[in-house]
N, CA, C and O atoms as a Tinker XYZ file with bonds, in Angstrom:
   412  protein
     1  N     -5.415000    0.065000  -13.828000    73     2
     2  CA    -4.985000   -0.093000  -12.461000    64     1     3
     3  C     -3.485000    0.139000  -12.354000    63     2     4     5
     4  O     -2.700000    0.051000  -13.297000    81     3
     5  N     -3.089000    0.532000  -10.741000    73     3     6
     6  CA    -1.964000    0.995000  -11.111000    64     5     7
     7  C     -0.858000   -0.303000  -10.732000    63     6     8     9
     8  O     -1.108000   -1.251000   -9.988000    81     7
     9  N      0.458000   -0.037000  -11.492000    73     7    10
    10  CA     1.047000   -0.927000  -10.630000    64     9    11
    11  C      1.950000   -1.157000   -9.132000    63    10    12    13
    12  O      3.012000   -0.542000   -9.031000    81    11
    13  N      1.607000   -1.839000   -8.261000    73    11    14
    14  CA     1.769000   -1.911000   -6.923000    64    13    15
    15  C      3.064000   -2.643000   -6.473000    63    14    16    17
    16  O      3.162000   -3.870000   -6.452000    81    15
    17  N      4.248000   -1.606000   -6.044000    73    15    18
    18  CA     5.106000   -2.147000   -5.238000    64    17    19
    19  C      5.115000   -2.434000   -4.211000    63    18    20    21
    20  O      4.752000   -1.385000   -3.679000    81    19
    21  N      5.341000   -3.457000   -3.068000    73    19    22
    22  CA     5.623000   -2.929000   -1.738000    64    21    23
    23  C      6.568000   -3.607000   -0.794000    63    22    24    25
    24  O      6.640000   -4.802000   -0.507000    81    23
    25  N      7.400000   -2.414000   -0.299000    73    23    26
    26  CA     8.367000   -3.180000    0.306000    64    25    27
    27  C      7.955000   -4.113000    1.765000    63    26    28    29
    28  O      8.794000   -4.863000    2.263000    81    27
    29  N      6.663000   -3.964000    2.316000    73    27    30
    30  CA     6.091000   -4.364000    3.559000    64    29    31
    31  C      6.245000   -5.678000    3.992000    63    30    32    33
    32  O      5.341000   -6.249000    4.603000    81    31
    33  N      7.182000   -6.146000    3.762000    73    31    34
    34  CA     7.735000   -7.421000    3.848000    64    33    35
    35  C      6.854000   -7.839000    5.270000    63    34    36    37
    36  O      6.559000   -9.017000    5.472000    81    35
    37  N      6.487000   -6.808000    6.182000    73    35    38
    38  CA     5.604000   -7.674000    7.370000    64    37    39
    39  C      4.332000   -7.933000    7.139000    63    38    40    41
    40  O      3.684000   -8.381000    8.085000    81    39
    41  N      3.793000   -7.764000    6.100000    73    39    42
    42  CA     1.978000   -7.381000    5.687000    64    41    43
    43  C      2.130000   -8.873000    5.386000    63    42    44    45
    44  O      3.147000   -9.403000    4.941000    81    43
    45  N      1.025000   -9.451000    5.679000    73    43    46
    46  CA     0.785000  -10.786000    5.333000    64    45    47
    47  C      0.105000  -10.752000    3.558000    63    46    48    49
    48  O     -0.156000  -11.717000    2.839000    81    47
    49  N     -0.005000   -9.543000    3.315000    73    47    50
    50  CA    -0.733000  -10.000000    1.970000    64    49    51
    51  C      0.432000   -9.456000    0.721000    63    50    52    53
    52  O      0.156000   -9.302000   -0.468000    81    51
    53  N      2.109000   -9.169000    1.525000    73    51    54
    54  CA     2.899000   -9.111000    0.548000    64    53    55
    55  C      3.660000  -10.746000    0.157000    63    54    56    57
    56  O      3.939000  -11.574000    1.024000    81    55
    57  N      3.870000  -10.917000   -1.186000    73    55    58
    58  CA     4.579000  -11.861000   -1.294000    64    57    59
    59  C      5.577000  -11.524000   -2.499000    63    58    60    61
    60  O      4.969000  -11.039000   -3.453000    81    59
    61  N      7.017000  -11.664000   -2.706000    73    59    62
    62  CA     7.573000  -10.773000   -3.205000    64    61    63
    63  C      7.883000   -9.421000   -4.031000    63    62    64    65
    64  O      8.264000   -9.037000   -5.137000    81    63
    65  N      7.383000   -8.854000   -2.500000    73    63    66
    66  CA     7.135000   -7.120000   -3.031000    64    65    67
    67  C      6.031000   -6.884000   -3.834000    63    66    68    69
    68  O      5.598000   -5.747000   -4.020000    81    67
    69  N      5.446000   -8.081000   -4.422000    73    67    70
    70  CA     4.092000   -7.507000   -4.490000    64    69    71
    71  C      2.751000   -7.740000   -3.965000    63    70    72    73
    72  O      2.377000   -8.880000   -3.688000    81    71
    73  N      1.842000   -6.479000   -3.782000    73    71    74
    74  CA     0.418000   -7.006000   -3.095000    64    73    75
    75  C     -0.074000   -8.217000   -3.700000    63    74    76    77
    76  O      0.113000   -8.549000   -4.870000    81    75
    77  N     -0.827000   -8.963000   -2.672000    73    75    78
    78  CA    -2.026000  -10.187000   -3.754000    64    77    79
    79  C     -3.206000   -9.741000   -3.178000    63    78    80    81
    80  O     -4.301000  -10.122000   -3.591000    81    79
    81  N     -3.068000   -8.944000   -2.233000    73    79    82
    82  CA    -5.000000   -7.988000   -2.708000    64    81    83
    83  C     -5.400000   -7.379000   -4.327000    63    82    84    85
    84  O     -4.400000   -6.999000   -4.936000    81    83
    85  N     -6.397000   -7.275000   -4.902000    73    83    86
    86  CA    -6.921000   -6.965000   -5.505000    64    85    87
    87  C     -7.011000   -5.520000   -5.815000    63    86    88    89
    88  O     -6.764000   -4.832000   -6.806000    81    87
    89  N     -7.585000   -5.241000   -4.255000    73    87    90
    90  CA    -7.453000   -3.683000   -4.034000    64    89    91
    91  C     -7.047000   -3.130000   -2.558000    63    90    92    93
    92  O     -6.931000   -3.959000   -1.655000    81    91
    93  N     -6.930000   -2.399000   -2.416000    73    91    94
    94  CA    -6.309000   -1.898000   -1.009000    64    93    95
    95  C     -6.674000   -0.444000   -1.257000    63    94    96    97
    96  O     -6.836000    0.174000   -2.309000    81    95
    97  N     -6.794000    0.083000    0.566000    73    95    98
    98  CA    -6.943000    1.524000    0.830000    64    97    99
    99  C     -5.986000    2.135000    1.510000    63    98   100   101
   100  O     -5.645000    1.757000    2.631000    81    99
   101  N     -5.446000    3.165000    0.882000    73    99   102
   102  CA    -4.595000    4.240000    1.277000    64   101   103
   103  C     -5.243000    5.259000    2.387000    63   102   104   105
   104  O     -6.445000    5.373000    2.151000    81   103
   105  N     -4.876000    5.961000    3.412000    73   103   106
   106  CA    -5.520000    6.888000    4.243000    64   105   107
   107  C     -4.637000    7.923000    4.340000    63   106   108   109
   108  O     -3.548000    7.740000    3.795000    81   107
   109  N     -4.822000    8.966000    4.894000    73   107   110
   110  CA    -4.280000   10.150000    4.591000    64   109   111
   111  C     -4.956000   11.425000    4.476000    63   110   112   113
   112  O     -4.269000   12.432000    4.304000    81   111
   113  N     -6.251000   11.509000    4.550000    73   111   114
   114  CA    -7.098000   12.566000    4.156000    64   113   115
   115  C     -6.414000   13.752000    4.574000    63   114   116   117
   116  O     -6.679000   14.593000    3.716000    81   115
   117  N     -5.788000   14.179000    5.311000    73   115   118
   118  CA    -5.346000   15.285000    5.476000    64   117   119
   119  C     -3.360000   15.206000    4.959000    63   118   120   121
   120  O     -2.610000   16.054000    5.442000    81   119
   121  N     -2.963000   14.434000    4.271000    73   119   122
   122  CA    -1.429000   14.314000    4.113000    64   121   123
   123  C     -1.017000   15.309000    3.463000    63   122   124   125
   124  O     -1.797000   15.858000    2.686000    81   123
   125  N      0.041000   15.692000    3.586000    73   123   126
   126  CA     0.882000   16.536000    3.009000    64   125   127
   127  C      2.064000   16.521000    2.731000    63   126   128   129
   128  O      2.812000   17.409000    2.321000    81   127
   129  N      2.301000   14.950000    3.084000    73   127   130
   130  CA     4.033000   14.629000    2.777000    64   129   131
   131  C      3.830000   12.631000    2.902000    63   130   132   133
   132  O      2.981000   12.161000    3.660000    81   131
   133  N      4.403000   12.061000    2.365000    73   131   134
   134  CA     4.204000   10.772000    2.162000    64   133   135
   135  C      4.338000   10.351000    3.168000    63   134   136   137
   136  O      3.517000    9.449000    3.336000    81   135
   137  N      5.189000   10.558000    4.324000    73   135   138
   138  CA     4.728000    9.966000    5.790000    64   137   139
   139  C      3.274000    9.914000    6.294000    63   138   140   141
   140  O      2.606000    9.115000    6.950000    81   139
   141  N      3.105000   10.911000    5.805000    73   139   142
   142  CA     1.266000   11.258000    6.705000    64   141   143
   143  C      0.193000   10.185000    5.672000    63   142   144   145
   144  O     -0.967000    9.951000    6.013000    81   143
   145  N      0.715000    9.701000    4.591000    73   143   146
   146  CA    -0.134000    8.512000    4.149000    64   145   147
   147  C      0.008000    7.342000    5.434000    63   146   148   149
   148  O      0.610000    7.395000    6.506000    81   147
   149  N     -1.006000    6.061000    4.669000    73   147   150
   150  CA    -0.362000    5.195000    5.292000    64   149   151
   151  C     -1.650000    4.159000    4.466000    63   150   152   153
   152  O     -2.759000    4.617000    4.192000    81   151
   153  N     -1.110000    2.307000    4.074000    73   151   154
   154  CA    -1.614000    1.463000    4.128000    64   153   155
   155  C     -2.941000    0.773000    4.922000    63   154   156   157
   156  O     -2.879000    0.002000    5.880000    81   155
   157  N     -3.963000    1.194000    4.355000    73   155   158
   158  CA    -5.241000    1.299000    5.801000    64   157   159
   159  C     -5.763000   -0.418000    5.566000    63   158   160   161
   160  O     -6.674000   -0.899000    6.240000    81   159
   161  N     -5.051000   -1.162000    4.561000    73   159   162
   162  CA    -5.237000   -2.303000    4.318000    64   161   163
   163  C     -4.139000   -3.334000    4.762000    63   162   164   165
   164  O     -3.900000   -4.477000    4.372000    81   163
   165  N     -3.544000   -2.520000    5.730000    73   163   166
   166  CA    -1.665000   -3.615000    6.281000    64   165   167
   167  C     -2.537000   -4.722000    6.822000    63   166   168   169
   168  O     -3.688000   -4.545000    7.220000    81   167
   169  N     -1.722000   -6.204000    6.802000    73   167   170
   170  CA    -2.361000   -6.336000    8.251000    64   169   171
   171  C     -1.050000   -7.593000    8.634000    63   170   172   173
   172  O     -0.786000   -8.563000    7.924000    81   171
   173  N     -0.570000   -7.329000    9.573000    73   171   174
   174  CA     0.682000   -7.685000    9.888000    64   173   175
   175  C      0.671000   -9.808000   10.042000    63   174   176   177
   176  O     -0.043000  -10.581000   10.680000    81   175
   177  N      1.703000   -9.983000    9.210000    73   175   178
   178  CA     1.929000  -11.273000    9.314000    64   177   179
   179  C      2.183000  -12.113000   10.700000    63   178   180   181
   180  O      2.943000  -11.763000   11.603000    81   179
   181  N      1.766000  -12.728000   10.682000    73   179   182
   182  CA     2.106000  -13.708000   11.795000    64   181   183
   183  C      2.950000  -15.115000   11.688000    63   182   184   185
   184  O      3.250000  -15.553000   10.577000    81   183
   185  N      3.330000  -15.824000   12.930000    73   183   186
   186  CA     3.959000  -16.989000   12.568000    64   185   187
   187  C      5.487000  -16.684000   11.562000    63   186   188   189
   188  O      6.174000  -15.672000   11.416000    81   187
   189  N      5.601000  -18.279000   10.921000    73   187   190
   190  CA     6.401000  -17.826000   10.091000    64   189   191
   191  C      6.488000  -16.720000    8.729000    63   190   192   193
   192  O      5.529000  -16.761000    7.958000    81   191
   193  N      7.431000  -15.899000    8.471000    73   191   194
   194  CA     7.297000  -14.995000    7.874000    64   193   195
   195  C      6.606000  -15.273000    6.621000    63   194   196   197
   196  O      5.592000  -14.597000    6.447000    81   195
   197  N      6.964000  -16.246000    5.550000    73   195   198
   198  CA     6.989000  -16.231000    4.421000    64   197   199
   199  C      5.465000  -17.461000    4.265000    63   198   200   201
   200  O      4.762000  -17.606000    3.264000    81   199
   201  N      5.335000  -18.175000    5.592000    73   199   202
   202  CA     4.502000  -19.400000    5.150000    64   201   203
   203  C      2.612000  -18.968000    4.983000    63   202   204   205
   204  O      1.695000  -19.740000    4.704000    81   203
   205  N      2.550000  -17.374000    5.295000    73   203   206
   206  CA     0.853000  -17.103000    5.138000    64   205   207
   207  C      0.530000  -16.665000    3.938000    63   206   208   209
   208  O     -0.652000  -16.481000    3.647000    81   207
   209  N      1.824000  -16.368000    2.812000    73   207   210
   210  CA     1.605000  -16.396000    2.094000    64   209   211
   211  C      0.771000  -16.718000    0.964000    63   210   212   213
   212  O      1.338000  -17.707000    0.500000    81   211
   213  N     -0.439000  -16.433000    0.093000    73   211   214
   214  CA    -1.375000  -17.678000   -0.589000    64   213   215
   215  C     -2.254000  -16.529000   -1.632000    63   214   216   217
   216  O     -2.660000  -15.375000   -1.491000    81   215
   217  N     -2.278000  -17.340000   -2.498000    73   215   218
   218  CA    -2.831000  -17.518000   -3.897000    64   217   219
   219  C     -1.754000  -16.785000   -4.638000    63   218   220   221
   220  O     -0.564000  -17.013000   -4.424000    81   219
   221  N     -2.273000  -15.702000   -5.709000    73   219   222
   222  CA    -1.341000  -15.134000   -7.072000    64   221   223
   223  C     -0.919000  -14.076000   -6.805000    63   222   224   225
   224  O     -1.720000  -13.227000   -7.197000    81   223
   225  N      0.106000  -13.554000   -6.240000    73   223   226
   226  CA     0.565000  -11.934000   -5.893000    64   225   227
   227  C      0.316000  -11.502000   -7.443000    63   226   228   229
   228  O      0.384000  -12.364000   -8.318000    81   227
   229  N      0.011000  -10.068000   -7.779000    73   227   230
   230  CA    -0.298000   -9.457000   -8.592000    64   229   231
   231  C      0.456000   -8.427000   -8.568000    63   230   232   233
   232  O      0.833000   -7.944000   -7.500000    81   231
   233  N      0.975000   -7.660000  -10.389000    73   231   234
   234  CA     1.683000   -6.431000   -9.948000    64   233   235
   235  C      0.336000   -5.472000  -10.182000    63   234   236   237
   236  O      0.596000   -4.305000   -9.889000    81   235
   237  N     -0.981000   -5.659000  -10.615000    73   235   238
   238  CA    -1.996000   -4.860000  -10.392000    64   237   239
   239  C     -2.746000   -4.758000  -10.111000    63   238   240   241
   240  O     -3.632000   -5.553000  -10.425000    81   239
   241  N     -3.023000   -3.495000   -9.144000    73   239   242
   242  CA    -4.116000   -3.717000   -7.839000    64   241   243
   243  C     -5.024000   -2.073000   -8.048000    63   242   244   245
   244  O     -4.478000   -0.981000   -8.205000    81   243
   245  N     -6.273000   -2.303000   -7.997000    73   243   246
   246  CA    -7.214000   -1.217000   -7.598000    64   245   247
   247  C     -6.477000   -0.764000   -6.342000    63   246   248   249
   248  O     -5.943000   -1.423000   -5.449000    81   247
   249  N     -6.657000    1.121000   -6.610000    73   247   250
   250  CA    -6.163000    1.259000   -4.798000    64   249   251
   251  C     -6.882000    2.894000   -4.759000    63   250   252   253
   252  O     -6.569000    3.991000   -5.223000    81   251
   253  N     -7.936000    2.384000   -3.983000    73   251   254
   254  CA    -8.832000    3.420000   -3.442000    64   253   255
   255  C     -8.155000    4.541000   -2.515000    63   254   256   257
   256  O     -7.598000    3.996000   -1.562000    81   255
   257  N     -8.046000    5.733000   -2.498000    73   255   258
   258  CA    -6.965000    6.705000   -1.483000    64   257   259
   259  C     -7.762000    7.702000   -1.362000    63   258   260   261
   260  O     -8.539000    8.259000   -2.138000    81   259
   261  N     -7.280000    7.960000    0.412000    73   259   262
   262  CA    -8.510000    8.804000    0.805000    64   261   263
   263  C     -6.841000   10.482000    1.050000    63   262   264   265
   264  O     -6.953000   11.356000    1.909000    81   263
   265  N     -6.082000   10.433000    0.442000    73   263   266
   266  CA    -5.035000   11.540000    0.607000    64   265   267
   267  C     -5.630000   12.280000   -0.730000    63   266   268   269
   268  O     -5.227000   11.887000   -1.824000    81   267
   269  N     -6.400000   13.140000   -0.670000    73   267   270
   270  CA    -6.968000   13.794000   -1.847000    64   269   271
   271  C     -6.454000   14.845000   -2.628000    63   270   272   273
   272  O     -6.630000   15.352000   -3.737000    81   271
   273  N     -5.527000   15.023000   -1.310000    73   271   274
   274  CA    -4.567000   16.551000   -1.969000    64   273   275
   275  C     -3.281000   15.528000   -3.084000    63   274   276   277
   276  O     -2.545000   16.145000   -3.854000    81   275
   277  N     -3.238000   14.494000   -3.011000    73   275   278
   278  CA    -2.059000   13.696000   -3.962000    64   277   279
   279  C     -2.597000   14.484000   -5.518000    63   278   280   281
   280  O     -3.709000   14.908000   -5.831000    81   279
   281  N     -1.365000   14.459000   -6.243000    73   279   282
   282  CA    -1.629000   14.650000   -7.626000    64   281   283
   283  C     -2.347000   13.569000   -8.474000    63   282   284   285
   284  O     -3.023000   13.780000   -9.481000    81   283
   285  N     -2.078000   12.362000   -7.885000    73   283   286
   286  CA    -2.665000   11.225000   -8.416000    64   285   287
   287  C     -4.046000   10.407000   -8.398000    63   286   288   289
   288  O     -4.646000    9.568000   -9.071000    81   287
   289  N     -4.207000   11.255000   -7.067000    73   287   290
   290  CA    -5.874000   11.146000   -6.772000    64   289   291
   291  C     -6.847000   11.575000   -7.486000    63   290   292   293
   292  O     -7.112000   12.774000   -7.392000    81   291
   293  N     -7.580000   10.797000   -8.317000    73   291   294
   294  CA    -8.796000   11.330000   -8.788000    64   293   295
   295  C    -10.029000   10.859000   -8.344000    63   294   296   297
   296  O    -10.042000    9.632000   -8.442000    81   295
   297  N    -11.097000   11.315000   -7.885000    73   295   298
   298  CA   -12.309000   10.794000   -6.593000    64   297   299
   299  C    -12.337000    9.530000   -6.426000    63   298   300   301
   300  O    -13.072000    8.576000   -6.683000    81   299
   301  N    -10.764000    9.883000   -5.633000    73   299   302
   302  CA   -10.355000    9.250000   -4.355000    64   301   303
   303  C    -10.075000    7.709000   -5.144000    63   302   304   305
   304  O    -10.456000    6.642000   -4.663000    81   303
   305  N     -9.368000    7.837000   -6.384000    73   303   306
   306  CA    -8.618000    6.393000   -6.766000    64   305   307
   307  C     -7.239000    7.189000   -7.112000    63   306   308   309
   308  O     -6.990000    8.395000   -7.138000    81   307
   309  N     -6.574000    6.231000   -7.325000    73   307   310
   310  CA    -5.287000    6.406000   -7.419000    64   309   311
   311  C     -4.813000    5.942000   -8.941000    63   310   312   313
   312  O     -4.731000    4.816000   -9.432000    81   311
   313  N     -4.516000    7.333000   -9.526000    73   311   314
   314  CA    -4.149000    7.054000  -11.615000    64   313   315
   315  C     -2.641000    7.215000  -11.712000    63   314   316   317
   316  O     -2.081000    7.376000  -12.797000    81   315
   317  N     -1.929000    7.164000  -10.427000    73   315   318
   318  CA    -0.304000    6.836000  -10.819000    64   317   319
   319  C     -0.395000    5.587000  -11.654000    63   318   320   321
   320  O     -1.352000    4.814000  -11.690000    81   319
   321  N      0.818000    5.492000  -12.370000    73   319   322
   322  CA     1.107000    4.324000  -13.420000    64   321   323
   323  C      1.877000    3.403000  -12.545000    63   322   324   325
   324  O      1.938000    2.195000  -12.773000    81   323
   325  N      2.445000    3.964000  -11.575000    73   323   326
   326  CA     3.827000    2.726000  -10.424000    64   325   327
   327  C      3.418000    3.519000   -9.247000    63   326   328   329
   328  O      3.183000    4.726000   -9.301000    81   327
   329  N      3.321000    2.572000   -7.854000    73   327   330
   330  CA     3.249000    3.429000   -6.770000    64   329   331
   331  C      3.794000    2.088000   -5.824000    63   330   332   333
   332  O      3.819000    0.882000   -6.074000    81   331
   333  N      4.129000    2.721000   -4.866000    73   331   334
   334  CA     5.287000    1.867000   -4.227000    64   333   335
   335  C      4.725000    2.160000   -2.743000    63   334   336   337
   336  O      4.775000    3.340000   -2.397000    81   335
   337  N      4.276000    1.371000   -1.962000    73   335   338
   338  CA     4.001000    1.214000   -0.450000    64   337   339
   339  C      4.991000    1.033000    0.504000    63   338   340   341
   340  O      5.332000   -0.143000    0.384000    81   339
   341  N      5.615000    1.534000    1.354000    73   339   342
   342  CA     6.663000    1.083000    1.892000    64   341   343
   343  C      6.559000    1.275000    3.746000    63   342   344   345
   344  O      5.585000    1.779000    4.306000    81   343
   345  N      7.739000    0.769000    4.432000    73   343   346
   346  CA     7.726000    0.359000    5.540000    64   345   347
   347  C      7.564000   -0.703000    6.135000    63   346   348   349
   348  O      6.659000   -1.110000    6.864000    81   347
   349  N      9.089000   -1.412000    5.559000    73   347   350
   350  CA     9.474000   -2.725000    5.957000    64   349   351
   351  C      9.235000   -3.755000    7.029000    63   350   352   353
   352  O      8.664000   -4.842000    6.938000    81   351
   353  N      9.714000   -3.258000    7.908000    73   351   354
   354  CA     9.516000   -3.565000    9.099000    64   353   355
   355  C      7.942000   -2.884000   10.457000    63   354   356   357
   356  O      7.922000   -2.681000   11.671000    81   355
   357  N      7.126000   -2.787000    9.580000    73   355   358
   358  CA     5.723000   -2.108000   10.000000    64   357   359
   359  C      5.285000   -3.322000   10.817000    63   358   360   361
   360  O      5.278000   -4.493000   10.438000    81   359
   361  N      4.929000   -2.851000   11.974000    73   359   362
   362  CA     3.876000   -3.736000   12.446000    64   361   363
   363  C      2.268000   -3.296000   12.688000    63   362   364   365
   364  O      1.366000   -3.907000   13.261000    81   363
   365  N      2.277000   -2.164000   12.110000    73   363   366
   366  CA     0.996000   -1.483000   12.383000    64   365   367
   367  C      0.624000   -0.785000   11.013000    63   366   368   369
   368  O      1.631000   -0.902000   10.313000    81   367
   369  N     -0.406000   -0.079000   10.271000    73   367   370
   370  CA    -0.783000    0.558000    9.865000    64   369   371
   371  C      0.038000    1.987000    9.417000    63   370   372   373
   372  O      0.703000    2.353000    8.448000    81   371
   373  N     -0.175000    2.263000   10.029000    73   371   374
   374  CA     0.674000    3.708000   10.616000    64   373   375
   375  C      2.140000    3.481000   10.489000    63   374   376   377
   376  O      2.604000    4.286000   11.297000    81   375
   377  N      3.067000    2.894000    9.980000    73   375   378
   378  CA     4.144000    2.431000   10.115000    64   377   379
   379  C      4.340000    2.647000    8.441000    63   378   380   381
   380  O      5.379000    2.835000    7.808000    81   379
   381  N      3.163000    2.562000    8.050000    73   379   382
   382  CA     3.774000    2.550000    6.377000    64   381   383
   383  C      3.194000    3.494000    5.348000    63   382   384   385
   384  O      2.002000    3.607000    5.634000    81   383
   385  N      3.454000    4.166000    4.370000    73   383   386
   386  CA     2.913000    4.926000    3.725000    64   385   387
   387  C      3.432000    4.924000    2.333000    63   386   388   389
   388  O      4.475000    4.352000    2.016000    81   387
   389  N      2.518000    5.713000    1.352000    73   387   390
   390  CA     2.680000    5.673000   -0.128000    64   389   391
   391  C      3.529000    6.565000   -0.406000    63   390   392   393
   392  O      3.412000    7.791000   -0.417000    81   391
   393  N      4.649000    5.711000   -0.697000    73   391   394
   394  CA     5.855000    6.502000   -1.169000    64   393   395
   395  C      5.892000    7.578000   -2.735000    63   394   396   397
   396  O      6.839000    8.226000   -3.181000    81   395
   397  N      4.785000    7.462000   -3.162000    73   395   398
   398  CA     4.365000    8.108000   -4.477000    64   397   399
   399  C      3.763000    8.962000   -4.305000    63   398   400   401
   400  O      3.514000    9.699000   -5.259000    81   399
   401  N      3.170000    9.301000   -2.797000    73   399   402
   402  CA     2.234000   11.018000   -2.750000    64   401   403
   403  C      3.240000   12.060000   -3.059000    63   402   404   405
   404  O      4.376000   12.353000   -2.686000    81   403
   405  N      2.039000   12.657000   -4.191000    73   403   406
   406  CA     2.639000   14.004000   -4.032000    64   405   407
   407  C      1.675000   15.144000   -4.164000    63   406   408   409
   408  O      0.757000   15.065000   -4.980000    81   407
   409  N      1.831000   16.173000   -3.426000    73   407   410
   410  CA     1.047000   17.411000   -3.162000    64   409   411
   411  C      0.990000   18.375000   -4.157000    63   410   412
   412  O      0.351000   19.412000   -3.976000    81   411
């Protein structure tokens, strides 16, 4: 599994920079530049920032990706060794993408 950065400081399932999902889905099927990814597993924190925080953030996470043209994609998982999610201040989906695609 690979290991998972992310700067999404608004995702309720980041807790310092790293995911505590298990696994998460990338979207993108048609990307061609790391903007056109995006986190199809965000889901924006509420309340206080830091307090929804809960259980073991992990630096490794299964991450299923539907951007197929990535170099890293192999049917549709993701075999980067480091991949980094970003878009800090996201309040949506679409706000954030895998800073590790590459075409």
């Amino acid at each position: 599994m690979p290991e998972l950065k992310c700067s999404v400081i608004t995702c309720t399932h980041n807790e310092s920079n790293l995911c505590q999902l298990n696994s998460i889905q990338v979207g993108g099927s048609s990307a061609e530049e790391p903007e056109d990814t995006c986190c199809d597993s965000f889901q924006e924190r509420t309340g206080n920032r830091y307090s929804n925080a809960a259980g073991n953030a992990s630096d490794r996470c299964s991450i299923r990706c539907e951007a197929t043209d990535c170099d890293y994609n192999e049917q549709r998982k993701c075999h980067a060794g480091k991949i980094s999610v970003e878009g800090s201040d996201a309040s949506q989906n679409r706000e954030t993408e895998c800073a590790t695609f590459t075409c």
